[in-house]
C-alpha positions as CSV (number, residue, x, y, z in Angstrom):
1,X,-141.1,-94.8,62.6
2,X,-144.7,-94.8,63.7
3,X,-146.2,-91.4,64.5
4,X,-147.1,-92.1,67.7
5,X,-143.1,-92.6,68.6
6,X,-142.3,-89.9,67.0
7,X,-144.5,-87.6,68.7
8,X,-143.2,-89.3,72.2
9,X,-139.5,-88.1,70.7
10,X,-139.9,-84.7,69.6
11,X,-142.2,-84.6,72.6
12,X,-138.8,-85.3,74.5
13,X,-136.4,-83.2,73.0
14,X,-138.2,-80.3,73.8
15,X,-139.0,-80.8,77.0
16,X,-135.4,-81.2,77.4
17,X,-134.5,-78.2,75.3
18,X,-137.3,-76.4,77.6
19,X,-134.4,-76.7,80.2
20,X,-136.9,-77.4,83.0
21,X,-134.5,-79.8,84.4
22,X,-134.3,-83.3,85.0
23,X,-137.9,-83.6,86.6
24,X,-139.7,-81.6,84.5
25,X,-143.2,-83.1,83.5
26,X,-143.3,-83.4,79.4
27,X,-144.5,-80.4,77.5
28,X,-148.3,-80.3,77.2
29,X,-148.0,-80.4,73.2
30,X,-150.8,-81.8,71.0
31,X,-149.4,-82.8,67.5
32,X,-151.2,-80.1,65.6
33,X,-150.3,-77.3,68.4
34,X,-148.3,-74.5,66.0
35,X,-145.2,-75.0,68.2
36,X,-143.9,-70.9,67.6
37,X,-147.2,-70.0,68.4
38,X,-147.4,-71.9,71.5
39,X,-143.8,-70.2,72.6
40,X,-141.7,-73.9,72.6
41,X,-139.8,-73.5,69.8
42,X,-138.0,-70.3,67.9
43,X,-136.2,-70.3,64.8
44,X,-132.6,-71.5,66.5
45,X,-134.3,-74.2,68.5
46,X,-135.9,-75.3,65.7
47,X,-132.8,-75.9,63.5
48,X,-131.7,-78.1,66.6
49,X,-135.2,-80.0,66.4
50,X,-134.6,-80.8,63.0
51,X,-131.3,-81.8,63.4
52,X,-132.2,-84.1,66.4
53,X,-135.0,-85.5,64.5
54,X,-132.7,-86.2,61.0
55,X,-130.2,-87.7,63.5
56,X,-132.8,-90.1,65.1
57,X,-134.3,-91.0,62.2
58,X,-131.7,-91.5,60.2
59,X,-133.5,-89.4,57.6
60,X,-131.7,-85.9,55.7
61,X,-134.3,-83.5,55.2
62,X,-133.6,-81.1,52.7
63,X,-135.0,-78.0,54.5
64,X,-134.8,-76.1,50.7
65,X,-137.3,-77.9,49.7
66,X,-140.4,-77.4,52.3
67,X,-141.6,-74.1,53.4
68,X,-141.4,-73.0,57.4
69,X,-145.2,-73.7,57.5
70,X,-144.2,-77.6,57.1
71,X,-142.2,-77.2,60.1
72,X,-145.2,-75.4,62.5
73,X,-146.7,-78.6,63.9
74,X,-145.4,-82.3,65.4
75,X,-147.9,-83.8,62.9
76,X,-146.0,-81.9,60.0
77,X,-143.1,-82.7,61.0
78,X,-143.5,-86.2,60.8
79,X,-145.0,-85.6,57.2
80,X,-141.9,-84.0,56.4
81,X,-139.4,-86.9,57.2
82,X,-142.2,-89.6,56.0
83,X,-141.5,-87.7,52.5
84,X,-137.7,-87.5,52.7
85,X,-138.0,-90.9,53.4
86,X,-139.6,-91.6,51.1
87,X,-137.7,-89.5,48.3
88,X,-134.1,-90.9,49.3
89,X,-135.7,-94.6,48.7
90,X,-136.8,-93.4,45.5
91,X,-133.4,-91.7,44.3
């Protein structure tokens, strides 16, 4: 998945998760934007990210194996599932 579509998704989901309701405009989020900092995620919310984004992506992300910071930003993110990708076409 290209980063740029990915951004757009995660960009989604948590605009829906925001629970703004149906019109809500998207989440002003820029990929790098530390997404606890910026008050749009918390630790629950981001268990359902994750689980939205392995689901989508058809990737498993072994969360054992990365370190919350990997998890802070929409740009790290994607890094994340670009190496579990990666790692499941290499086992």
């Amino acid at each position: 998945m290209e980063r740029e579509t990915f951004q757009r998704l995660v960009t989604e989901y948590l605009t829906a998760l925001d629970d703004a309701g149906e019109d809500a405009e998207p989440l002003e989020i820029r990929p790098d934007d530390n997404l606890f900092d910026v008050g749009v995620v918390t630790s629950l919310s981001m268990i359902k990210l994750i689980g939205h984004i392995s689901d989508v992506t058809g990737t498993s992300i072994d969360l054992s194996r990365y370190s919350i910071e990997s998890f802070y930003t929409i740009d790290s993110i994607y890094d994340v599932v670009e190496r579990a990708a990666a790692d499941h076409v290499d086992a």
